[in-house]
matplotlib code that plots the C-alpha trace (Angstrom):
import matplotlib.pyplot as plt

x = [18.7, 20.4, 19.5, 22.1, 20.7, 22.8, 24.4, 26.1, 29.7, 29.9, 27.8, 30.4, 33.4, 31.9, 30.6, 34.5, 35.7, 33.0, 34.3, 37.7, 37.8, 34.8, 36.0, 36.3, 33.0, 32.6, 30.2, 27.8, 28.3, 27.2, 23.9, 23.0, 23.8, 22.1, 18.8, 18.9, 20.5, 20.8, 19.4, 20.4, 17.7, 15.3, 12.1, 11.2, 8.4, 11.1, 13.2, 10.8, 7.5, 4.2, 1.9, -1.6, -1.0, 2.1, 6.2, 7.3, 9.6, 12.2, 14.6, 12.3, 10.9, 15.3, 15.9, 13.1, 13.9, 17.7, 16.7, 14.7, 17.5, 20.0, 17.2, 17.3, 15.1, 15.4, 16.0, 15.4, 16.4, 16.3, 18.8, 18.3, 20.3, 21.8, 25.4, 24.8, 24.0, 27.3, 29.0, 27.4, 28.2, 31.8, 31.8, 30.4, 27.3, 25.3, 25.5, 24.4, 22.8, 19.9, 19.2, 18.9, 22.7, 24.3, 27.9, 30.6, 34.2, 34.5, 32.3, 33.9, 37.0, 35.1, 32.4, 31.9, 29.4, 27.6, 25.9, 23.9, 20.4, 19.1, 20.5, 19.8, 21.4, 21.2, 19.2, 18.9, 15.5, 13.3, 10.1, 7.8, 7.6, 11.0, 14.3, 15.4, 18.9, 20.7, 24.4, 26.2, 27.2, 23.7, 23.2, 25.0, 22.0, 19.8, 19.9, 20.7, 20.4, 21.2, 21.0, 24.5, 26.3, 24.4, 26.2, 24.3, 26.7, 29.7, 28.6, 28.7, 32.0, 33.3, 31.7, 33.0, 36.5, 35.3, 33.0, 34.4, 31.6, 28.7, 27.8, 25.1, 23.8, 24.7, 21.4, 21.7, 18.4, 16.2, 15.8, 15.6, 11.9, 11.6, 14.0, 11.8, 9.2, 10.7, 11.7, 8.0, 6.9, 9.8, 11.9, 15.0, 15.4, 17.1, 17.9, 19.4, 17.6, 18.0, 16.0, 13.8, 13.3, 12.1, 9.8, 8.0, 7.4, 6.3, 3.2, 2.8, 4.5, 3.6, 5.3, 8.5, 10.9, 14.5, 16.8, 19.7, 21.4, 24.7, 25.7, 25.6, 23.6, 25.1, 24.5, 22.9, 23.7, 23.6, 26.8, 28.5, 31.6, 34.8, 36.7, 38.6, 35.0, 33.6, 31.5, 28.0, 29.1, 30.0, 26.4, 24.1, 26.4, 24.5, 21.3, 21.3, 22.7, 19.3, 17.1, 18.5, 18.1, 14.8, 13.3, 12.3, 14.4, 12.8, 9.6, 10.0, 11.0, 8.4, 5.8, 8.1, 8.3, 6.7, 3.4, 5.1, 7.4, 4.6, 4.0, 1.1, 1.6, -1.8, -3.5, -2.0, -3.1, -6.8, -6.9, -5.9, -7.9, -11.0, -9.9, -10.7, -13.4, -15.4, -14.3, -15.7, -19.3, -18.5, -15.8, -18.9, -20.3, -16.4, -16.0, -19.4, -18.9, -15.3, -16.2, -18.8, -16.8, -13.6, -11.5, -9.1, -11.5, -8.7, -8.2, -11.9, -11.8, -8.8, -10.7, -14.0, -11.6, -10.3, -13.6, -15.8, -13.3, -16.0, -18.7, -22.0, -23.6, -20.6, -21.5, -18.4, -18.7, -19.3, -22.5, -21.8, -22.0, -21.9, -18.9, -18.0, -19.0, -20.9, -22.4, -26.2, -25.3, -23.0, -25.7, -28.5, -26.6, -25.2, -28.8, -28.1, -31.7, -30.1, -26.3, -26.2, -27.1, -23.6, -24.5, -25.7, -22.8, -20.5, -21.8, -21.9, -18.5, -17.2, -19.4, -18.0, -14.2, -14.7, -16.1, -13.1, -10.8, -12.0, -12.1, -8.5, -6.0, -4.6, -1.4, -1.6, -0.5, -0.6, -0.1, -0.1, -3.5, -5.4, -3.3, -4.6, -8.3, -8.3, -7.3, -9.9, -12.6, -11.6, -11.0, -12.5, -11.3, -11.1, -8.6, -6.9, -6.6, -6.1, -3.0, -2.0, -1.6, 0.6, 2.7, 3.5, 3.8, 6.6, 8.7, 6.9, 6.0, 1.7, 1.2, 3.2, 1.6, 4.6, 5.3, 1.5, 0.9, 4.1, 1.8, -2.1, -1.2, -0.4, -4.1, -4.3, -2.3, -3.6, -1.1, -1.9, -5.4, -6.4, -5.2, -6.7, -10.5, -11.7, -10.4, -8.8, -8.9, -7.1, -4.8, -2.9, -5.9, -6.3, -2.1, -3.0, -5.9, -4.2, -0.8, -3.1, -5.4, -1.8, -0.8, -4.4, -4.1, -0.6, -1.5, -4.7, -3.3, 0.1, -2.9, -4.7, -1.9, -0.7, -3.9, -5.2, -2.4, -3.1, -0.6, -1.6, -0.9, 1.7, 1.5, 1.1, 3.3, 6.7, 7.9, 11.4, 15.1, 14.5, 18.2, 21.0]
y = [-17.9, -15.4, -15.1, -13.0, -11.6, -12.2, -9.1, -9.0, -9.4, -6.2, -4.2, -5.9, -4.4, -0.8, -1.3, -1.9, 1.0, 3.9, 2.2, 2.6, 6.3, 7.1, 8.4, 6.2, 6.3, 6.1, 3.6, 6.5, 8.2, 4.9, 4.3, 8.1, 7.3, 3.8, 5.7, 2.3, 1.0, -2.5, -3.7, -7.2, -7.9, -10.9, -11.5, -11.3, -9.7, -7.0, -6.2, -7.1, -8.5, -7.7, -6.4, -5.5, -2.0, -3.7, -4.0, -2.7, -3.8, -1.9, -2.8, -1.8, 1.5, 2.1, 1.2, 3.0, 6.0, 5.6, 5.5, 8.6, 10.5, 9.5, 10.0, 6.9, 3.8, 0.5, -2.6, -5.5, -8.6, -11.8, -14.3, -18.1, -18.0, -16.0, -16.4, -15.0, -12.1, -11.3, -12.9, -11.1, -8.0, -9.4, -10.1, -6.5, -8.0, -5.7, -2.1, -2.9, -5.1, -4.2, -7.2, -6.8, -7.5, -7.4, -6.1, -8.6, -8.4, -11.3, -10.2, -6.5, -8.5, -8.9, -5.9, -2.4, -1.6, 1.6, 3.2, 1.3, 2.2, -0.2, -2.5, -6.0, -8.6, -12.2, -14.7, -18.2, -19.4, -22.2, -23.5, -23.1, -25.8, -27.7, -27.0, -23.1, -23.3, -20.7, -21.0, -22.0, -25.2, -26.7, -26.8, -29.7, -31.5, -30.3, -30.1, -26.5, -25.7, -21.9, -21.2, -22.0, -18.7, -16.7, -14.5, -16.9, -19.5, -17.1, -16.0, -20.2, -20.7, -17.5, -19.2, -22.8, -21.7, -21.1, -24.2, -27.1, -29.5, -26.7, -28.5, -27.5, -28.4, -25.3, -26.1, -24.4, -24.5, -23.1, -19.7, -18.7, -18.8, -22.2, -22.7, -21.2, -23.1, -26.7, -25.1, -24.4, -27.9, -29.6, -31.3, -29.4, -27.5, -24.2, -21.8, -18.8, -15.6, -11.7, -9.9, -8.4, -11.7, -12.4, -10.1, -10.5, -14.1, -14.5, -13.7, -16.3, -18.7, -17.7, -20.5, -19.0, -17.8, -16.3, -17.6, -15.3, -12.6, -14.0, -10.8, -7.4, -4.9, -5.0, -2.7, -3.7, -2.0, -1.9, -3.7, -2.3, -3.9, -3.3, -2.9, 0.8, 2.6, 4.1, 6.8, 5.5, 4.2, 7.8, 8.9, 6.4, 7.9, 11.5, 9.4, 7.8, 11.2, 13.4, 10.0, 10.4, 14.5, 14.3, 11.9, 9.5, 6.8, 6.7, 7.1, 3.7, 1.7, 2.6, 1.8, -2.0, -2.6, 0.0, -2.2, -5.1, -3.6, -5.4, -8.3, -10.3, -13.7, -15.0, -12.0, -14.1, -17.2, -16.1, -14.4, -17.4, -19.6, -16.9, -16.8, -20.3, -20.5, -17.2, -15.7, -18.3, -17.2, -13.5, -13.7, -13.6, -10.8, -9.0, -9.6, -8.5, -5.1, -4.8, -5.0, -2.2, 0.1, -0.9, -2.0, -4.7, -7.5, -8.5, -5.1, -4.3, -8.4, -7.2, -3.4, -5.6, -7.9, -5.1, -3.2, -6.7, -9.9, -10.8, -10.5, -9.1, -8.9, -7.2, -3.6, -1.2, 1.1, 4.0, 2.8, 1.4, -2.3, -4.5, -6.0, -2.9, -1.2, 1.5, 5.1, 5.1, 8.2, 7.0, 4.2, 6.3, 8.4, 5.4, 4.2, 1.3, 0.2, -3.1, -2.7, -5.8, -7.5, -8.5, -7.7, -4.0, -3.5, -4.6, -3.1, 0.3, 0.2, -0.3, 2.2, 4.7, 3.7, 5.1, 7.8, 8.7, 7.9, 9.8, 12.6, 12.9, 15.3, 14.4, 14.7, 11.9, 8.8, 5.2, 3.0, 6.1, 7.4, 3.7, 4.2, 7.9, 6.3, 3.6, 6.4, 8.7, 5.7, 5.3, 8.9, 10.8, 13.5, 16.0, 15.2, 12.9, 16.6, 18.3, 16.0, 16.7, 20.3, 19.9, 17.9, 20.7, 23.0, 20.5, 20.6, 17.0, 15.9, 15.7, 13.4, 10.3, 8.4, 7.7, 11.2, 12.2, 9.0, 10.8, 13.5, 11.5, 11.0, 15.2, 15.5, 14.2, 17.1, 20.3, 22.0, 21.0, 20.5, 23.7, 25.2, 22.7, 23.3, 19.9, 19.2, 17.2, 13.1, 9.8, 10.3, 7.3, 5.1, 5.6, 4.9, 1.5, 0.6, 1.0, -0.8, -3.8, -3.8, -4.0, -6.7, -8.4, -8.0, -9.3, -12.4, -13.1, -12.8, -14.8, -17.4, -17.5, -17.6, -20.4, -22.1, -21.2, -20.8, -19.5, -20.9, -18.2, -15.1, -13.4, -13.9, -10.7, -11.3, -13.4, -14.0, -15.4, -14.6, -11.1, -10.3, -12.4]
z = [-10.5, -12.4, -15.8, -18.4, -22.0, -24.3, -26.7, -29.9, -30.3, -32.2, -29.4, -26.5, -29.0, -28.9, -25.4, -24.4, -26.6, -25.2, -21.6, -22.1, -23.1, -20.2, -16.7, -14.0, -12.0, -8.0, -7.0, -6.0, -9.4, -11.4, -9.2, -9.7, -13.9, -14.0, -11.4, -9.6, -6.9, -6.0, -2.7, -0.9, 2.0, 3.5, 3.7, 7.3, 9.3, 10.1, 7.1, 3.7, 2.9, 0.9, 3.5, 2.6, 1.6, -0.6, 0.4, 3.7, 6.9, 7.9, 6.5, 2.7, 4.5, 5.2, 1.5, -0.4, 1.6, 0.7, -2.9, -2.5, -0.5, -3.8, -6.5, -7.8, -8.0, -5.7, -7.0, -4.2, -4.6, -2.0, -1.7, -1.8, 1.4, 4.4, 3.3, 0.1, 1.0, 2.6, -0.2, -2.8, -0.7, -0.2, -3.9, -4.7, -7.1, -5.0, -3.6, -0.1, 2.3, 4.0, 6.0, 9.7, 10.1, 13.4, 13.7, 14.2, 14.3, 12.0, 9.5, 9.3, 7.9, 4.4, 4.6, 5.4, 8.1, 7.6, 10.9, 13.7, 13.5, 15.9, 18.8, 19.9, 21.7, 21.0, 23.4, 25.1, 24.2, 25.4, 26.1, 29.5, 31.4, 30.5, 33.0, 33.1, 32.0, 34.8, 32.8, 29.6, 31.2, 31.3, 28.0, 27.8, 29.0, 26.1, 22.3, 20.7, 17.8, 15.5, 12.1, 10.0, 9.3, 11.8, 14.2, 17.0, 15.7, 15.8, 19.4, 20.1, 19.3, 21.4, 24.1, 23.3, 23.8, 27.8, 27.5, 26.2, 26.7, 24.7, 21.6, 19.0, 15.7, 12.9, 10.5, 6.5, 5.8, 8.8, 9.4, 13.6, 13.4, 12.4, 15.0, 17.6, 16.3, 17.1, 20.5, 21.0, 20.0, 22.4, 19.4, 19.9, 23.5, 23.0, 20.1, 19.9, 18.6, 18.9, 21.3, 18.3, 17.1, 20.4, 21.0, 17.8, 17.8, 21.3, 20.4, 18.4, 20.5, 24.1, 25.9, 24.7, 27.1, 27.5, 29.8, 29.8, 27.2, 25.4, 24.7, 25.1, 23.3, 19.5, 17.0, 13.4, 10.2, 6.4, 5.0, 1.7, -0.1, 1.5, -2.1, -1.1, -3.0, 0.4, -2.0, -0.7, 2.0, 2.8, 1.4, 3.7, 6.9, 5.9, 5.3, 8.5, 10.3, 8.7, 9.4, 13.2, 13.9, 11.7, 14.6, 11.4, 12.6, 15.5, 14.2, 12.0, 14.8, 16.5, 14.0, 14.0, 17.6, 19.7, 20.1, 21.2, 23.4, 26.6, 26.5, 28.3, 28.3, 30.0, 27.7, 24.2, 25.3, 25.9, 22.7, 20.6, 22.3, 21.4, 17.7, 17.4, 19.7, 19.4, 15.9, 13.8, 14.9, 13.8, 10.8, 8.2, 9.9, 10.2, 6.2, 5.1, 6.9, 5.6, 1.8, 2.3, 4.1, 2.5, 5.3, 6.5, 8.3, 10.0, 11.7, 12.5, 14.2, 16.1, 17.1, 18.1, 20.5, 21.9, 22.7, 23.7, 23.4, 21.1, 23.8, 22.0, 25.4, 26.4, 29.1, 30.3, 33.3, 31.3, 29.2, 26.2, 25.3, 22.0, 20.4, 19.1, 22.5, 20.2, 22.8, 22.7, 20.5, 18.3, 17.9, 16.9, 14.6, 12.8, 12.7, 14.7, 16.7, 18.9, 20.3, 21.1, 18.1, 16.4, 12.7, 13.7, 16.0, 13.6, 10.7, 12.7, 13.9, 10.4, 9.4, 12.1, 12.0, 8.3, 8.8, 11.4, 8.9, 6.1, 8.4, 8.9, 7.1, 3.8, 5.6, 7.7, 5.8, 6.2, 8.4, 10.9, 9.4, 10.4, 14.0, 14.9, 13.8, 15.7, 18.9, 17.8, 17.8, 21.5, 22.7, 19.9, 17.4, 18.9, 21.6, 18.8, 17.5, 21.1, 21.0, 17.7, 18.2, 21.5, 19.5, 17.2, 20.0, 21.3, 17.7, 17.1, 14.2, 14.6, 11.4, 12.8, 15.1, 17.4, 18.1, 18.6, 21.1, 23.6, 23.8, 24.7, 28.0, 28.8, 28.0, 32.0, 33.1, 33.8, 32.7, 29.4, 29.3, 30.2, 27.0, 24.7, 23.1, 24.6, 27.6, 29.7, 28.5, 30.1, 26.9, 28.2, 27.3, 23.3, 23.3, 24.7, 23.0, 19.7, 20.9, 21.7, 18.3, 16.4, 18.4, 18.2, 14.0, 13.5, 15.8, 14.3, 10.6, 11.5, 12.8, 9.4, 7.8, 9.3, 9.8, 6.1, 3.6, -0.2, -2.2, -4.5, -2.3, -0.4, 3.0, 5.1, 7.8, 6.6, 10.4, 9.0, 10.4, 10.9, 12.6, 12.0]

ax = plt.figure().add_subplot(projection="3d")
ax.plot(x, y, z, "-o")
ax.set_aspect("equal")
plt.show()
């Protein structure tokens, strides 16, 4: 709902007059004067939502750095709907959308597309277990069903025009997860989603598979209104071009997708059969030692899944054992008498993973600070830093985690190793370990979330219509 104050009559009369005798403004030059500019976007698990460390996506981390690069403020705002979005954009209420929107013809008849940043291509998705569909034509035998407006719909009636008989139900209201959802619990049979889409939400819905692409790879962008203005249109193309050559851009979709990228289907459904089975007997212990050491419970449950699959009992080939698979001397220096007792194990890893963090350089931010803990509490610091400092030597950047984990693995090489202070390390085995604790965290609080909802609080992971 939009809500206008309301202003004097006199104030509107002198408002007019000081607008009349102003210069005419660019849109550029008016969000520079105003120090705001006005963001369309969704909230999805890959554009916009409140996280626990507040807003991000990438779509907000795209937008906040926008306003930054202009020197202005952003102003976000959500939509009721899909379709206005593109026709507030259309309408020019807003400066640009920001929404995870693929590139169609159709749609550059009413807006103006800035650059691709990233490229997707839209799916046939169904359920495991029911008939593969091999072609268009046997989807006649099933119910499909898209989201109304989407560019899946637009894709449908492209291929309509070659397939007479392909029907499908164009639903207003539900976004593409919900969608993939009801595929999941066999009330509709296929849906339509991009391949980002995909590979976020199997996780959460294992049993979903793709049958074939619909299209090839297209590109998403930002759009802005097509009203003959193409001042900050022409200003995001510079953005985008420094975001490119700076290696940020690649840096943020990394931090989006790069840990689901493999995917382990019999490895998911183990896990969330372990999260109801095996957590319960440990989540008191996970919270308590959390709150002391001022951590995310949901992260140190994921860590302790990774190390033990909740296993207390739990022994690796190289010695150590517990659920948080602590060394016997990382056990007696964090005082801990009994590996295998779950509160000391526990309540030592927390007590460690803290310790690694506060370690680190003040330059290394978050998220990428928790990431290059997380390595160094497998591998340890010092070839976290051995690693660090080849990326620098390679014109990488050795604060963000995606460049640094290209460079673990080269601590296997000789060639490499040799000139590092500690030595040669399976560097491939930290970049693995933390790829899977991300995965285990955004599956086990999707799960809670689902499972527990607080009317009260901001979910940390919105998994709505992320592309569309």
């Amino acid at each position: 709902m939009r809500i206008i104050a309301g202003i004097a009559v006199g104030a509107v009369v002198i408002g007019v007059a000081l607008n009349a005798c102003a210069p005419h403004q660019d849109r550029l030059a008016r969000i520079k004067a105003a120090g705001e500019i006005h963001v369309l976007t969704r909230k999805s698990a890959t554009t916009y939502y409140e996280g626990p460390l507040g807003p991000t996506g990438l779509e907000y981390d795209l937008a906040k750095r926008f306003a930054d690069y202009l020197g202005v403020k952003l102003k976000l705002e959500t939509p009721d709907t899909f379709e206005d979005i593109l026709t507030e954009i259309e309408n020019g209420d807003a400066d640009v959308a920001a929404a995870g929107l693929t590139v169609t013809k159709t749609r550059e008849k009413t807006v103006l597309f800035g650059p691709p940043y990233q490229y997707i291509t839209q799916q046939l998705v169904y359920r495991l277990g029911t008939p593969t569909p091999k072609s268009i034509d046997d989807l006649t035998a099933g119910r499909v069903e898209v989201v109304a407006g989407s560019s899946h719909a637009e894709r449908l009636r492209q291929l309509k025009k070659k397939h007479p008989k392909l029907e499908w139900t164009a639903n207003p209201k539900a976004s593409t997860e919900e969608l993939l959802t009801l595929v999941w619990q066999q009330l509709i049979d296929y849906t339509v989603a991009d391949s980002n889409e995909v590979a976020i939400n199997r996780r959460y819905y294992p049993e979903l598979r793709v049958a074939f692409d619909l299209t090839k790879p297209q590109p998403l962008a930002w759009a802005f209104p097509r009203d003959g203005d193409d001042s900050l249109y022409k200003a995001a193309v510079k953005f985008f071009d420094q975001l490119k050559s700076s290696g940020e851009l690649d840096a943020l979709l990394d931090r989006y997708y790069g840990h689901v990228e493999d995917y382990d289907y019999a490895g998911t459904t183990t896990y969330m059969r372990h999260v109801r089975m095996r957590l319960p007997d440990y989540r008191a212990e996970f919270q308590d030692a959390a709150r002391e050491y001022k951590l995310d419970w949901r992260l140190l449950a994921a860590m302790a899944y990774q190390e033990s699959h909740w296993n207390p009992d739990a022994v690796s080939p190289t010695g150590v054992r517990g659920i948080m698979m602590l060394t016997i001397a990382t056990a007696r220096h964090l005082g801990v008498d009994k590996r295998t007792d779950p509160i000391q194990s526990i309540q030592g890893g927390a007590q460690y993973l803290r310790a690694l963090l506060d370690a680190l350089p003040d330059s290394i931010k978050e998220p990428d600070r928790t990431w290059f803990a997380l390595a160094a509490y497998n591998v340890g610091m010092g070839h976290v830093e051995d690693a660090r400092e080849i990326t620098r030597k390679r014109g990488g950047d050795p604060n963000v985690w995606a460049d640094v984990k290209q460079n673990l693995p080269l601590l296997r090489r000789r060639k490499w190793y040799r000139h590092t202070r500690h030595g040669y390390a399976r560097g491939n085995e930290p970049v693995r370990y933390v790829e899977n604790i991300r995965s285990y965290y955004d599956i086990l609080t999707w799960m809670l979330d689902r499972d527990e909802p607080d009317p009260g609080a901001t979910r940390a992971l919105s998994i709505d219509s992320p592309v569309l």
